[in-house]
N, C-alpha and C positions, 0 to 999 in steps of 0.2 A: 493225466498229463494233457496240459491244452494245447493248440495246434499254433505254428509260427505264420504270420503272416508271408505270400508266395505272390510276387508279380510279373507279368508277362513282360516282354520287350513291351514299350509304349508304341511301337509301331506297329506290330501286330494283336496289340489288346485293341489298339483304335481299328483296325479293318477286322474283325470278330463284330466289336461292337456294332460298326456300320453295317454289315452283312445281315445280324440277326434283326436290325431295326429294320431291311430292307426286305427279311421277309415276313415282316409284322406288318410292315405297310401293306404288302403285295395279298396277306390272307384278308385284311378287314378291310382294301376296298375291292375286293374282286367278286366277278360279276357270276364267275364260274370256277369257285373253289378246287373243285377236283381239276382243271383244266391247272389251276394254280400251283398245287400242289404234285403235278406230274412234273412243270418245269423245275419247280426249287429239285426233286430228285435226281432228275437228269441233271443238271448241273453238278449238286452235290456227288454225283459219282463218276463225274468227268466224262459223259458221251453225249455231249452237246453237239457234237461233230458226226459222230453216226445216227444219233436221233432226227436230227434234219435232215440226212440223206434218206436214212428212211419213212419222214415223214413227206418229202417230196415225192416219195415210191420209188426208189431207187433198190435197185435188189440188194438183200441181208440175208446172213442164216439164218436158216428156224431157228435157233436158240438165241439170237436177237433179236429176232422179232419179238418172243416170247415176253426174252427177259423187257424191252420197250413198251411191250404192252403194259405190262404188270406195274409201272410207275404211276399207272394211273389208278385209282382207285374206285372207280366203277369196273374196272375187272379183277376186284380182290375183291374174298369173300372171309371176314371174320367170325370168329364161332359165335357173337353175340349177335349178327346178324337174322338167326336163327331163334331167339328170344321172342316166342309169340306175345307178351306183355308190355316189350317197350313202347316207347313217344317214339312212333317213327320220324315226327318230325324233328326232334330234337337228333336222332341218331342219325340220321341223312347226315347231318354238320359234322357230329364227334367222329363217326366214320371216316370222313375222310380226313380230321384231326390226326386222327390214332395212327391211317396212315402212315402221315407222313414221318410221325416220332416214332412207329414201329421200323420205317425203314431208313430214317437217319437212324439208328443206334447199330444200322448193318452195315455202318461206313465207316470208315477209317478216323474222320471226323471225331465222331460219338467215344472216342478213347482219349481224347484232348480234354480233359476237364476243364481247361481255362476257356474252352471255346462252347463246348457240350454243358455246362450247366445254364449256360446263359439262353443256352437254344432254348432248352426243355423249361425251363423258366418262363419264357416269354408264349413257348408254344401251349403251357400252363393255363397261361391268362386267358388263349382264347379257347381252349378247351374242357377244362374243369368250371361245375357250379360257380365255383370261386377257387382262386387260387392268390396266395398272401404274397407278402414279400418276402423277400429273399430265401424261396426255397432252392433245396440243392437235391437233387433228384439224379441219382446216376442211374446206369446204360442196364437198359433190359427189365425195365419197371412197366408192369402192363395191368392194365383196367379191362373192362368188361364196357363201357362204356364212356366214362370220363364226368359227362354231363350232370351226372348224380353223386360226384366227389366235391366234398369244398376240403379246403385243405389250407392253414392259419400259415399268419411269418414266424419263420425261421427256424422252419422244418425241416429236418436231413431224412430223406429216402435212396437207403441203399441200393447196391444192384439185383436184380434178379426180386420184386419183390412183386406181386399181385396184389391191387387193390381192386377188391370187387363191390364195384358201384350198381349192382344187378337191382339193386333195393334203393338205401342212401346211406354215403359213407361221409363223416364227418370226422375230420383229423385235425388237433387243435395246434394251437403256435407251442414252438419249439418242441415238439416231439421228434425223436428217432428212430428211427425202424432200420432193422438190422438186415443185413443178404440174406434171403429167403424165405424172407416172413412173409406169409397171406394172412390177409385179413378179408373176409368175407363178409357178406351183405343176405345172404339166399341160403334155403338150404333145401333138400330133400325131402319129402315123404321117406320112410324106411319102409315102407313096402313097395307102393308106386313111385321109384323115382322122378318118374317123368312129374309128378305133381309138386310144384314149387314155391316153396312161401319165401317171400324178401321182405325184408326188416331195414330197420335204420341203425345202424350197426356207430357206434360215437369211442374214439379215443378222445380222453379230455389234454386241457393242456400240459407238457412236459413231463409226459408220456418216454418212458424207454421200451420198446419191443424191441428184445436179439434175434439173435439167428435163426433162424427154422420153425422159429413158433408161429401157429396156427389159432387165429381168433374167429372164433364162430360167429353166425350171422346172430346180429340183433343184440350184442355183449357192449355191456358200454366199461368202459374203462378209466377208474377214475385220475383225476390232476396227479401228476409226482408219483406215479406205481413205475414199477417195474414186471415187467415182462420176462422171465428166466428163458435159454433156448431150448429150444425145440420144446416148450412148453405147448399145451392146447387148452384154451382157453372155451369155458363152456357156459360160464356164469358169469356176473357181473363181478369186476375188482375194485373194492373200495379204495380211495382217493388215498397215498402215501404207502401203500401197501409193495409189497415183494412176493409175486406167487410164479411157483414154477411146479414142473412133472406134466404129466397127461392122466389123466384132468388137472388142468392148473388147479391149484387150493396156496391159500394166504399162508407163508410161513414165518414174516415177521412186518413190523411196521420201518420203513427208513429212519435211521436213528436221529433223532433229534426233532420228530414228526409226531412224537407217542401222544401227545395232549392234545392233539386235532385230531386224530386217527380213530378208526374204531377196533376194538379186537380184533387181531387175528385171528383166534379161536373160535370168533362167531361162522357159522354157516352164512357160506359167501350166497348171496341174492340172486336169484333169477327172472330177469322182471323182461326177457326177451318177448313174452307174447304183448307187453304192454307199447313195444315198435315195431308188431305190424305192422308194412304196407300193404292195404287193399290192392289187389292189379284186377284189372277189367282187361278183356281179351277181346278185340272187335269179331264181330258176330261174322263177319266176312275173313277171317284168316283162315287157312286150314289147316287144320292140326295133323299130326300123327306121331306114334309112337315110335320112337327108334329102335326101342329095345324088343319087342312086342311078346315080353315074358307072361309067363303063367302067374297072375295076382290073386287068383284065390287058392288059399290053403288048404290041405289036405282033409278030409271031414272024417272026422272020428279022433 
């Protein structure tokens, strides 16, 4: 069933529109992003009024001081932060990107879809490698970084969905990703976790991932497949294909696809080590273990 065309009042589609242009203007030409992005938040969550009193030093509770401080994004800490591998110069920008779409989707705003897709659209372009047109990206979709996502037109990402650009994620025009699907970029060592390989992890175009399915780093996906839910994906899916369960495996071709398609029956490809990304670690970071587990095995 296809969806009915849905229009706002023209009077408040036009101040959305101006709003969100207003703060595309205010991220690409400012001088000091995070200082940027601290005011669209206070604004966005209506304490324009107590934030200038307390930025005047006017007395507040602790719990507003707190909560004012935290609009800014040099006093948040995200878990990718913590990524001894990344472009810290690249991640200085998405950081405080991510900010601000991690904490507009905590505002009453980000449940407005006539107003909410256009935000994260726009905040798309300047956040992601690339980002296409007319994506639709709803509330509580989070990246690992952004700056390592390109993502084609007229792509729907639903809510609650992780895309992990730890490596490089590539998501092509019109694909759909379902509530709660991750898709992954990195993966583990299984003995030393703490040791991390990241891949170029590629959905092709018009691509369906449902619900709850998990795509392993480095799996490329190909044109017109489907994705079953809560499927996990560990190998490569050839292009018109239908695979579902855990380990996903190919269970038919989409009908009308069979004379382009390759077997089902063939043993699906693993060609993950062939998108390694190399990462160099600067000789000046310091490391440490988190977990600081026993990795050698028992002898005998």
């Amino acid at each position: 069933m296809t969806k009915r065309r849905v229009a706002l009042p023209s009077e408040a589609a036009s101040e959305y529109s101006a709003y969100v242009d207003s703060v595309r203007q205010a991220i690409v030409s400012s001088d000091a992003l995070g200082d940027t992005v601290q005011e669209v938040l206070v604004d966005l969550n209506g304490e324009r009024d107590l934030f200038d009193r307390w930025r005047a030093g006017e007395e507040v509770t602790d719990a507003d001081h707190i909560r004012l401080r935290n609009y800014h994004p040099d006093n948040a800490a995200l878990e990718s932060e913590w990524y001894a591998e990344k472009d810290e110069g690249k991640f200085a920008r998405s950081k405080t990107l991510q900010w601000l779409w991690r904490q507009f989707d905590r505002t009453p705003l980000a449940s407005n879809v006539g107003f909410a897709l256009d935000f994260r659209q726009m905040l798309a372009k300047q956040l992601f490698e690339e980002a296409g047109d007319n994506l639709r990206i709803f509330r509580d979709v989070t990246m690992s970084y952004g700056h390592n996502l390109r993502v084609g037109d007229n792509t729907v990402i639903h809510d609650s969905v992780h895309l992990d650009d730890r490596g490089r994620l590539t998501i092509g025009d019109r694909v759909s990703i379902s509530e709660g699907a991750h898709i992954y970029s990195h993966d583990h060592d299984i003995v030393d976790q703490t040791a991390v390989t990241n891949y170029h992890t590629i959905i092709e175009d018009d691509v369906r991932i449902t619900y709850d399915a998990m795509v392993r780093g480095g799996v490329r996906i190909g044109e017109n497949a489907v994705i079953g839910g809560k499927a996990v994906v560990q190998h490569d899916i050839p292009a018109h294909h239908v695979a579902v369960g855990a380990p996903a495996r190919s269970v038919r071709v989409k009908p009308g696809w069979e004379s382009v398609a390759r077997d089902p029956d063939d043993e699906l490809p693993s060609n993950r080590r062939d998108r390694i990304i190399e990462s160099v670690i600067p000789d000046d970071i310091e490391l440490f273990d988190e977990f600081g587990r026993q990795l050698d095995p028992p002898e005998g």
